[in-house]
N, C-alpha and C positions, 0 to 999 in steps of 0.2 A: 780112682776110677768109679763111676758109675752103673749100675747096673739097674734098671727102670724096664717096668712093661707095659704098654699101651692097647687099646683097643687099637685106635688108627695112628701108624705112622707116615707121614709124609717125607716124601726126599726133593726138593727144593720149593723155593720162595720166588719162583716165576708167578707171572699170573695161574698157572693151572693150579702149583698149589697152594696160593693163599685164595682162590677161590675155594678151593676144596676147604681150607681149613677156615674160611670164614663161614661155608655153608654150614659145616658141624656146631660153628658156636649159635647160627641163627634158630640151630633146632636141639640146641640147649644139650649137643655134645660135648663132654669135657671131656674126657679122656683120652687127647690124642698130642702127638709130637711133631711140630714141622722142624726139619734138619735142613741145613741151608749152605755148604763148603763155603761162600763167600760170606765177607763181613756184610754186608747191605742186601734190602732185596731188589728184585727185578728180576733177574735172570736175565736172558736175551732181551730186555727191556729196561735195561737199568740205562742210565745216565750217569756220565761223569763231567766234574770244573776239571780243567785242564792249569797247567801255571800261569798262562797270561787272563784266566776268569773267562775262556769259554766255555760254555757246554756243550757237551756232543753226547749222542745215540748210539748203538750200537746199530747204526741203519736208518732206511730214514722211513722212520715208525709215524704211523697217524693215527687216530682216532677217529672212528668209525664204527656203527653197530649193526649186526642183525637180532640184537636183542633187548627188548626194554631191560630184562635185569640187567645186562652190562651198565645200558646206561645208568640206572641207579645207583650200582659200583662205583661209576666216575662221576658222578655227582657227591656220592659220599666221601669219595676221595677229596676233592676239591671244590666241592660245594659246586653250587650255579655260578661264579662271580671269578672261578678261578682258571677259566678257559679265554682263548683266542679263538673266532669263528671262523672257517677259511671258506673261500670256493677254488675248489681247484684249478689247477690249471696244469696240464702235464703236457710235457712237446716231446718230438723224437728230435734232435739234432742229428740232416744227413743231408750230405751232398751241400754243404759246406750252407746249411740256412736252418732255419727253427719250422717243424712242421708242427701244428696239435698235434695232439693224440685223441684218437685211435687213427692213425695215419692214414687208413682206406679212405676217413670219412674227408680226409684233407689233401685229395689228388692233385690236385690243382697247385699247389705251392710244390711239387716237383717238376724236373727238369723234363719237358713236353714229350722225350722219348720213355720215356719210364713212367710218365703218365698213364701210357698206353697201353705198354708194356701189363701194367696191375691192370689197368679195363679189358684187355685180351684177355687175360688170365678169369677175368671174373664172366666175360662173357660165353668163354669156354664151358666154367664149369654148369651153368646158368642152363647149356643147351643148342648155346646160339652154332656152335660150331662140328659140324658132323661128329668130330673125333674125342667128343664130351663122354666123359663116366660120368654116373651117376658119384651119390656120393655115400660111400659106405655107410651104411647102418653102425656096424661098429669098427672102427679103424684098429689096424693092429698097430700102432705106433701115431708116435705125435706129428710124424712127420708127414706120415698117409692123411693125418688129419688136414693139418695145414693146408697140403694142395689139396684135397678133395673141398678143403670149405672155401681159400679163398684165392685159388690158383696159383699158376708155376708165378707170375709177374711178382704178385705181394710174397709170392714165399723168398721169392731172389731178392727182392728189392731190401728186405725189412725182418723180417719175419724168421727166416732160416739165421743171419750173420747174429741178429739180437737173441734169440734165444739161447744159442749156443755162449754166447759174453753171459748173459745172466746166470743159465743155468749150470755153464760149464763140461755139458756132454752134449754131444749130436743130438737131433732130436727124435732119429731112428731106435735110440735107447730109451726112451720114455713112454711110457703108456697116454692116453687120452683121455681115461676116465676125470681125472684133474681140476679137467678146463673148467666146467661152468660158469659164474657169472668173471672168471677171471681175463677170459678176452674178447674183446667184442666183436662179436660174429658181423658180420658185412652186408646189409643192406642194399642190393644192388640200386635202389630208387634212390636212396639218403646217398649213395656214394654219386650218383652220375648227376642229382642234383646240384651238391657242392661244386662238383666238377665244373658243371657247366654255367654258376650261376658266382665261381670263385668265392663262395663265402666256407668262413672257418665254420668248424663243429666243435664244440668245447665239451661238451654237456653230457658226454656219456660216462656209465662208469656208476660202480655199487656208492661210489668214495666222492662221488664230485662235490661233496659234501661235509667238512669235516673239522674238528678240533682241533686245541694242542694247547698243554700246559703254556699259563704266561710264564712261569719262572719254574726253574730248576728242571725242564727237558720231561720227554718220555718217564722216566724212572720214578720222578715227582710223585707220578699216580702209584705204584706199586708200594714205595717208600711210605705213603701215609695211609697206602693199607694195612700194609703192615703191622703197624702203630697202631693199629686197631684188634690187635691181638694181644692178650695177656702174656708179659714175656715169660710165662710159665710155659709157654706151649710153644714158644722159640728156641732154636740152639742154631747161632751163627756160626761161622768162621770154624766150621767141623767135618769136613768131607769124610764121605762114609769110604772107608778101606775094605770090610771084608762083609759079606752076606750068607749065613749061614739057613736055606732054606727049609732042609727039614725039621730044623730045631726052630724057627721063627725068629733068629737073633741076629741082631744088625751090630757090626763093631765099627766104628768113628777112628779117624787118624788121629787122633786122643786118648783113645783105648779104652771111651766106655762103651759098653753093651747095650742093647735097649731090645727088651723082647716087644713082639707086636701081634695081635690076630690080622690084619691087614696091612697090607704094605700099598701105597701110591707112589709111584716113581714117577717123576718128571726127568731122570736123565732118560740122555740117548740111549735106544735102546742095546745097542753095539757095546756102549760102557756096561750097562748092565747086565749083560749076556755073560761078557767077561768077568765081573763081580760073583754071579752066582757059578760060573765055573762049570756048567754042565754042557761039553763037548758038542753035543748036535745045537744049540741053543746058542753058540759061538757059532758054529760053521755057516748058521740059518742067517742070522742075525749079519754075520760080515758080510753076506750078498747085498746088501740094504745097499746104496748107494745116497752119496750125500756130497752137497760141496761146499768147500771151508770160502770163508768172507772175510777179505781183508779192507776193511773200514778206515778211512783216511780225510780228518779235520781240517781243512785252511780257513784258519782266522785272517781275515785284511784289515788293514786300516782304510779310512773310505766308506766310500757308500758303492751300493750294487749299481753296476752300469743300467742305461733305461730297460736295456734290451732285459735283463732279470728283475724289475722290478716286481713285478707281479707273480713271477713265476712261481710253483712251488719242484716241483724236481721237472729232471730230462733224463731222456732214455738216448745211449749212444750207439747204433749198433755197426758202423764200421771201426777198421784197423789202427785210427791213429792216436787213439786214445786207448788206456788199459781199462779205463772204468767202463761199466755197462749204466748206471745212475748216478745222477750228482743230483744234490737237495742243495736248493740256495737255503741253507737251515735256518738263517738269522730272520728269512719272512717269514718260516711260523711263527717266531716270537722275537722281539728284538732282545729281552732280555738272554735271550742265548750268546750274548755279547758282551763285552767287559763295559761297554761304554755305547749304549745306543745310539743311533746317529752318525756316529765317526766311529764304529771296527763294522764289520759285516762276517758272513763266514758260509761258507760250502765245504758239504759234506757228500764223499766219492765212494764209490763201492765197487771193487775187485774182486769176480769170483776166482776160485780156483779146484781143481780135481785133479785126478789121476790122469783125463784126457787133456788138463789145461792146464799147463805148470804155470807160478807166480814166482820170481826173486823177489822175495820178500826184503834182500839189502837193498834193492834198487825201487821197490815200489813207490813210496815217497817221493823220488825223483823223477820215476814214470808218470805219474799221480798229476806231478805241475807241469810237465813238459805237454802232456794231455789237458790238462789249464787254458795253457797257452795256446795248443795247435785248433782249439774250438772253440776259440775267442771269448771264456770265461771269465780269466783275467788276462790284465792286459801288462802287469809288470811284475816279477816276482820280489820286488822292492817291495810291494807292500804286503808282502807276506810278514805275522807276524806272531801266527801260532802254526806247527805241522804236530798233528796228532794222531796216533795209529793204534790200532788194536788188529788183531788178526782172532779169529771165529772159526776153531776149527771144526765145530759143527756151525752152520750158517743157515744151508737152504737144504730139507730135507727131499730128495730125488725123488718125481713120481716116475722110477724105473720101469723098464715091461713087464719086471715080475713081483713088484714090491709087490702087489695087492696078493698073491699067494705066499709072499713071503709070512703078510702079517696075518694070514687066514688061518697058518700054523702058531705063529709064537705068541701072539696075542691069547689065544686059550690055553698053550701050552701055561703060558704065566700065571693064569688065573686059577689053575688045577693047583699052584703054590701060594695061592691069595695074596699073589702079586698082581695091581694092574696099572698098564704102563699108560702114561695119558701126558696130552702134552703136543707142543712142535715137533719134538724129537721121541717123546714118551710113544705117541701112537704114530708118529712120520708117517702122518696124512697132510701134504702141502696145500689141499682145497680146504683144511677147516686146521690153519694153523696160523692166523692172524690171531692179538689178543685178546679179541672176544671171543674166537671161537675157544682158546687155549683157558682162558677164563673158567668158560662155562663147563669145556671137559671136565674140569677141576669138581665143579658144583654139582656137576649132573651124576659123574661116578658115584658123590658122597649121597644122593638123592638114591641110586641106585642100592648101594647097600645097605643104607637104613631104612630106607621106605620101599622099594623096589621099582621104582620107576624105572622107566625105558632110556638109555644115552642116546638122546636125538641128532647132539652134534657128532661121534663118533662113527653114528651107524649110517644115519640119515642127510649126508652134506646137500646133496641136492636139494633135501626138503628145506633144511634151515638157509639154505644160499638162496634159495628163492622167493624169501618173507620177509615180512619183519617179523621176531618172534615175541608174542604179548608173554609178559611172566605167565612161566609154567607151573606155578603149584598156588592152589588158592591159600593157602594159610601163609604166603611167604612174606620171611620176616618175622615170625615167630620163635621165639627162643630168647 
């Protein structure tokens, strides 16, 4: 056994913390430990080959920035020369055809009674119609939000049946602080225009714009970050057991010890609550809400029918399918294929909660049968990989009461020079893509050595609505 003490400890090898641990070596910190339970890194961002030489995501991950330093990150990773450029293209599939997205902006490819139905609804709220409210200042749920912003028609049509498939709870259970630049608020001139003039809208959207490893998937970029850490300050394949906080001592399912003056978590914080064992910091912590994602591969031999050639994902939100998104994954890059040209592959995503059970024996079967009923593929003959993972942490809940939940345990943490950071570390879903999760990483270590301010932690509004120029003039120093 081992027994080692550290200035900083890190607990995983997601983006947060090998940002974190890449920050410390830029300003010529060595003495710190990133711990990792899994052989490889990534986290919620790793990539795996499958046996017939597909590759899949845990999700269907893209690349996009609100920060020059990210980009630098992935330039580092993968140089300039080792990216695919995409323009997006995302559809709802409903009512049995492909609409763009953001679907307000694409009324017109709905069936002419439900057309109306969403312009009733938006002329409603707009004014036009005596029995209009105004629209809250601050909504008590996600649901008050929805109709107040874009009426009863788009919350029935689209809006209510897809969020609940995505996120798994009503959406009277969620708060609305959230939303920012994540859904596109409605335009009533841009909607009635399309409308009236039938032309699509493609172009909205933070993301319409975007990367992706040519080889080796999502993971690729973590993987050669990695690699860029001296493996004195790595310990793979060692999930931490036991956390002793008043003593500072962390013990590994190994059974070495590692003292630390700071501790950065990237687990969940729920795991960690029960790691440190202190009773009210459990009770706090299990009100969190969260729902598990069950991720499912279909390698084809083939090529994508026309209707997907271009596509990059679809959003499903009626009942005849389980999936809420399918990524034609093989357009990011063909080399996510054993054989470019001739295999192709789509990748599906299953939420699930407490409010939304999954059989996990039968998903796979559900998975194709929902293939087939929205004409993605067309035979299950040429099916020729089925690949599954289940995420039991996936998507962290912007619940009614998370933001009090973490007003307490967040500081509580920090009074033990624990700080939890991350998708799941801080379970803030508006700054929990991998640049925001990145940068949490960079900004914390910024914070304790230098004492800068956590912009992405504190500030989501501000950084969702920039682009952010690097934040420290010497960066890249060390």
């Amino acid at each position: 056994m081992t027994t080692s003490h550290h200035r900083f400890l890190i607990l995983g090898a997601g983006p947060t913390g090998l940002g974190a641990a890449l920050r410390l070596l830029e300003l010529g910190e060595s003495d710190f430990l990133l711990i990792e339970a899994q052989a490889g890194a990534g986290g919620l961002a790793a990539s795996f080959l499958d046996e017939q030489g597909f590759t899949w995501d845990l999700g269907g991950h893209v690349q996009f920035s609100h920060y020059r330093a990210f980009d630098r990150y992935m330039d580092l990773a993968l140089g300039h020369e080792g990216w695919i450029e995409h323009q997006r293209e995302s559809w709802v599939w409903i009512r049995d055809r492909f609409v763009p997205y953001p679907l307000q902006y694409n009324l017109h490819r709905l069936p002419p009674e439900e057309r109306w139905q969403c312009v009733e609804g938006l002329l409603s709220i707009a004014g036009h119609e005596p029995a209009a409210q105004p629209i809250p200042a601050t909504a008590r749920d996600f649901d008050e939000w929805m109709l107040a912003t874009f009426g009863q028609g788009i919350a029935d049509v689209f809006l209510r049946p897809y969020n609940f498939k995505v996120w798994a709870y009503p959406p009277d259970m969620m708060n609305a602080t959230w939303i920012g630049e994540r859904v596109a608020l409605p335009d009533l001139r841009t909607v009635l225009k399309s409308l009236c003039l039938g032309e699509d809208n493609l172009s909205w959207g933070p993301n319409n714009r975007f990367r992706f490893p040519k080889r080796g998937g999502t993971g690729a970029i973590w993987t050669s970050l990695a690699g860029r850490i001296p493996d004195a300050h790595l310990r793979f394949g060692d999930a931490v057991a036991a956390l002793d906080t008043s003593q500072h001592i962390l013990t590994t399912a190994s059974g070495n010890r590692f003292g630390y003056d700071q501790l950065i978590s990237t687990l969940p914080l729920d795991r960690l609550a029960l790691l440190i064992g202190d009773p009210e910091l459990v009770a706090q912590t299990a009100r969190l809400k969260y729902s598990s994602v069950h991720v499912i591969g279909i390698g084809l031999r083939g090529q994508p029918p026309e209707s997907l050639r271009t596509k990059c994902w679809m959003y499903f939100p009626e009942d005849n399918c389980p999936f809420y998104r399918v990524t034609v994954f093989s357009n990011y890059s063909p080399e996510n294929t054993p054989d470019p040209g001739v295999t192709w592959s789509l990748m599906a995503e299953v939420s699930e909660s407490p409010c939304k059970a999954v059989d996990a024996s039968r998903v796979l079967d559900d998975v194709v049968q929902g293939l087939l009923a929205t004409r993605l593929i067309a035979n299950p003959a040429d099916i020729l990989s089925r690949w599954y993972r289940r995420l039991e942490h996936g998507y962290p809940t912007p619940s009614v009461d998370r933001d009090s939940i973490l007003e307490q345990v967040l500081p509580a943490l920090e009074t033990r020079h624990i700080y939890s950071r991350g998708r799941f570390g801080a379970w803030k879903y508006e700054v929990s893509n991998q640049d925001h999760a990145m940068m949490q990483g960079v900004e914390i270590i910024e914070r304790l050595v230098n004492g800068r301010e956590e912009l992405t932690l504190n500030r989501a509004e501000l950084v969702n609505g920039r682009y952010n120029e690097d934040p420290y003039p010497e960066w890249g120093r060390g």
